[in-house]
C-alpha positions, 0 to 999 in steps of 0.5 A, spaced: 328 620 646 320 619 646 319 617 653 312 616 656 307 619 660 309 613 666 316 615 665 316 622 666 312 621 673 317 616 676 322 620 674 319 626 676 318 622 683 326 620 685 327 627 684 328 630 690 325 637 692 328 644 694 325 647 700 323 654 699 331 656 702 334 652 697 335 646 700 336 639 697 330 635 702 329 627 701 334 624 706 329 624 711 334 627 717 330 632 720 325 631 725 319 635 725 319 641 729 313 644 732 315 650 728 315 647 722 309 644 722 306 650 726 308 653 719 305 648 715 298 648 718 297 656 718 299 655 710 293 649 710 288 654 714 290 660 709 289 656 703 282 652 706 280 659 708 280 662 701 278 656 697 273 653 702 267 659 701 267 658 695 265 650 695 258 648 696 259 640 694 264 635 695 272 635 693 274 628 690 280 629 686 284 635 683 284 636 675 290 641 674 290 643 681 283 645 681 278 641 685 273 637 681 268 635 685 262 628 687 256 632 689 252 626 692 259 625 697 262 619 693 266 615 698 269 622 699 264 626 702 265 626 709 273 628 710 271 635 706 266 637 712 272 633 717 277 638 716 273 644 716 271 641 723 279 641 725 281 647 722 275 650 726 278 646 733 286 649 731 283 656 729 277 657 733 274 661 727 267 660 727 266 661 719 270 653 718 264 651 723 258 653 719 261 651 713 263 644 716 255 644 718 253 645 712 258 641 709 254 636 714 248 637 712 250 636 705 251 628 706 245 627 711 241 623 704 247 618 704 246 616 713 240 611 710 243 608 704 247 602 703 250 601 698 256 600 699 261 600 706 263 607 706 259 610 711 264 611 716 269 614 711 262 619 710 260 619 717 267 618 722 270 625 719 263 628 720 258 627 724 262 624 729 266 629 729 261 634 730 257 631 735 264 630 740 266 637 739 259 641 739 255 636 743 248 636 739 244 630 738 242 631 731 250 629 729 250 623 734 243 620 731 245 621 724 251 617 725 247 611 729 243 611 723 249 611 719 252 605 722 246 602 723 246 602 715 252 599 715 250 592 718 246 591 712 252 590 709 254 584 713 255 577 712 254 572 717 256 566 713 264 569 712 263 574 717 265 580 714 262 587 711 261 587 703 265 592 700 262 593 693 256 591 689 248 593 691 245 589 697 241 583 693 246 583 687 251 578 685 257 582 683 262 584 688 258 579 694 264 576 696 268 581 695 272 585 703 277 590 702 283 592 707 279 600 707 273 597 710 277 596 717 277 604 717 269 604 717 268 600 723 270 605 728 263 608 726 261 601 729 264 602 736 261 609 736 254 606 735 255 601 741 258 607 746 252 612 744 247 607 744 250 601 749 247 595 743 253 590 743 250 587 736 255 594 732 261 593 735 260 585 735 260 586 728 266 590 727 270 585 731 268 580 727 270 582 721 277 586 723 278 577 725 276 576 718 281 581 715 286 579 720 286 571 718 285 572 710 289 580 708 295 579 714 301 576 709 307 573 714 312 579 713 306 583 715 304 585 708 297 585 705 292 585 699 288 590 697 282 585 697 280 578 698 275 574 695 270 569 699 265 565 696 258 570 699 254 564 699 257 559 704 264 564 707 269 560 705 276 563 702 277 564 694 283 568 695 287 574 695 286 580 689 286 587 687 283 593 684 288 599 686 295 595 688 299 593 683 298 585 683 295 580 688 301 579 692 303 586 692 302 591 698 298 597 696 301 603 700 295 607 702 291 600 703 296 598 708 296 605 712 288 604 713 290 597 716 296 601 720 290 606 722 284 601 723 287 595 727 290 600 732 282 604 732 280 597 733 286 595 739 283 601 742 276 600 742 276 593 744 283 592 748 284 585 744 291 585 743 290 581 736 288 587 733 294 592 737 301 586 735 297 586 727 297 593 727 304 593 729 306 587 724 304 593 719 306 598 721 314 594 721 312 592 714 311 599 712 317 602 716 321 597 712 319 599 706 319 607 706 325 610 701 330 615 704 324 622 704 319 617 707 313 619 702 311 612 701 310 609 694 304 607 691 305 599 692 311 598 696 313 591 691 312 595 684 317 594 680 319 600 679 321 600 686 323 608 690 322 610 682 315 609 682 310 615 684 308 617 690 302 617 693 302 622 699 295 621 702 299 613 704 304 618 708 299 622 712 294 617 714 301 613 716 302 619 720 296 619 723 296 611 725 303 611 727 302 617 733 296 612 735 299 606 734 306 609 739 301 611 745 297 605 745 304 600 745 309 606 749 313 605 743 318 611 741 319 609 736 312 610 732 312 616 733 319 618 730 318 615 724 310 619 724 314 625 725 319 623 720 313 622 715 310 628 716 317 631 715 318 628 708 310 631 706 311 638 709 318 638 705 316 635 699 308 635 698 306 641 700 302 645 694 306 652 696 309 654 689 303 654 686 298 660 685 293 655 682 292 649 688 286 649 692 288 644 695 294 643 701 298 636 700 300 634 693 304 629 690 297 624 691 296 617 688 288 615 687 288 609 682 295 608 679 293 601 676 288 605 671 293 612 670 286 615 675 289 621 679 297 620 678 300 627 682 294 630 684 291 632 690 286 628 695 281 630 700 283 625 705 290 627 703 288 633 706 284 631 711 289 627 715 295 631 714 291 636 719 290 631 723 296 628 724 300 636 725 294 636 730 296 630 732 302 633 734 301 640 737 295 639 739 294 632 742 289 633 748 283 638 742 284 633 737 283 627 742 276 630 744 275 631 736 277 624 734 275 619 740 282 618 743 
């Protein structure tokens, strides 16, 4: 039977795995233990400790589980140094600070350049981080100058940041994406550090934009939508990454879960705390028996597609932030039982030849880019969500809680 490429892997997907006693995992019944996901994260500081010295530019994607690299940082860059700056505030190991800080320096070009809205994702894992935990003014005025890049890209007559395309040019002008509500929290550290309320006005601007045209009824959202750039007015919904327009692409809507609870946070507005929870429900809902999230929740293949792991950790990550900011037990239990499901099926342990610590990641499935690879956001919000858990009082310090 010929079978194709896209068959194997949604086969290879519904498969449940095999822990390493033997036992059959993907029902979703156990709830992480500290222990087990103490395990877990010593397994990912060995790994980042063997590989890491090695490294001298920025991971993207893995290519028959070796990293392959973007060396200006792409979209990327910044959650390379990121979970460096975490595995130093587990461990405590001074060799993950200096190659964090080189890491960090390594991205210092990409603070003045506008050319697309992924600044906070360089600069949030990064230079924030490294300002909170090290106190060095360097790391803090950088990032100030990268969020004050960032509001280059903004839109006054749609009120939303651009997402794609070059300042000045005509593709993509319209064009916001769910991803961009995690780059604003790099806004609302500018306006704390700086007291200059322009950084945060924009931000909460734009989360209202995305409130009012991405959240569906039931709580689901577009990859992207489309404005006119000229007068603001809504074109409508679209997507690069999710499987259609109307279907719900699985990591967009775990950036969402994320960014409207940063934003709750930041702000109090409860706007952005009862949307995060309407996403949060919707995604819930959606999740399979293991809780590794699919891909797209509506693709057709339903819980046979491929996974996408990276969704799931950055899920986690939204879903510890979201219980604490509504008292609602429940976030936290299915974060849990998320990050039971990673830790039980993802992890690269049975390989000799991974350089990175969560597998089964999904980047662009729509064009067969990345299918069961690792991702260095995968990784990186795998170690904050463990941290989350662990050590809730250092990461806070770490990350702004």
């Amino acid at each position: 039977m010929n079978l194709s490429r896209r068959t194997l892997l949604a086969s290879a997907a519904a498969t449940p795995l095999l822990t390493g006693t033997g036992v059959a995992l993907g029902t979703g019944e156990a709830a992480a233990s500290p222990a087990r996901l103490r395990t877990a994260l010593d397994y990912a500081l060995a790994k980042l400790g063997a590989v890491a010295p090695g490294i001298i530019s920025f991971p993207e994607i893995t290519r028959a589980e070796k990293w392959t690299y973007v060396a200006d940082g792409g979209w990327v860059g910044g959650f390379w140094p990121g979970t460096l700056w975490l595995a130093h505030l587990d461990s405590g190991d001074a060799r993950f600070r200096a190659l964090a800080e080189a890491a960090n320096d390594r991205l210092a070009p990409r603070r003045l350049d506008p050319r697309d809205h992924d600044l906070g994702f360089l600069f949030s894992p990064s230079w924030v981080t490294a300002y909170r935990l090290t106190g060095d003014a360097k790391w803090r005025d950088g990032a100030v100058e990268a969020a004050n890049t960032l509001t280059k890209r903004w839109n006054a007559a749609g009120r939303f940041i651009r997402a794609w395309g070059a300042i000045g040019t005509p593709g993509n002008a319209g064009r916001v994406i769910i991803d961009t509500m995690m780059n604003l929290d790099l806004l609302a550290f500018a306006t704390e550090q700086t007291g200059d309320s322009r950084f945060l006005d924009i931000a909460i601007a734009h989360a209202r934009t995305t409130r009012t045209h991405f959240l569906r009824a039931d709580g689901s959202t577009p990859h992207v939508f489309d404005f006119d750039p000229d007068t603001g007015a809504p074109v409508g919904q679209n997507t690069v990454q999710g499987y259609s327009p109307t279907s719900c692409w699985a990591r967009g809507q775990a950036w969402g879960i994320y960014g409207f609870t940063t934003m709750y946070r930041r702000t109090g507005l409860n706007e952005f705390r009862d949307t995060a929870r309407k996403m949060a429900d919707f995604a819930l809902d959606a999740l399979t028996p293991d809780h590794v999230p699919v891909w797209d929740y509506r693709s057709p293949l339903g819980a046979n597609d491929v996974k996408d792991s990276s969704a799931g950790a950055i899920m986690a990550c939204g879903l510890l932030d979201l219980a604490k900011a509504t008292g609602t037990d429940r976030y936290r239990d299915r974060a849990l039982r998320i990050l039971d499901g990673l830790v039980a099926t993802c992890l690269t342990t049975r390989s000799t030849r991974a350089e990175a610590v969560l597998a089964r990641g999904t980047r662009n499935r729509p064009a067969e880019d990345g299918v069961e690879v690792s991702l260095p956001y995968g990784d990186y919000y795998l170690f904050e969500a463990i941290l989350r858990v662990l050590k809730p009082a250092q990461v806070a310090k770490a990350i702004g809680l």
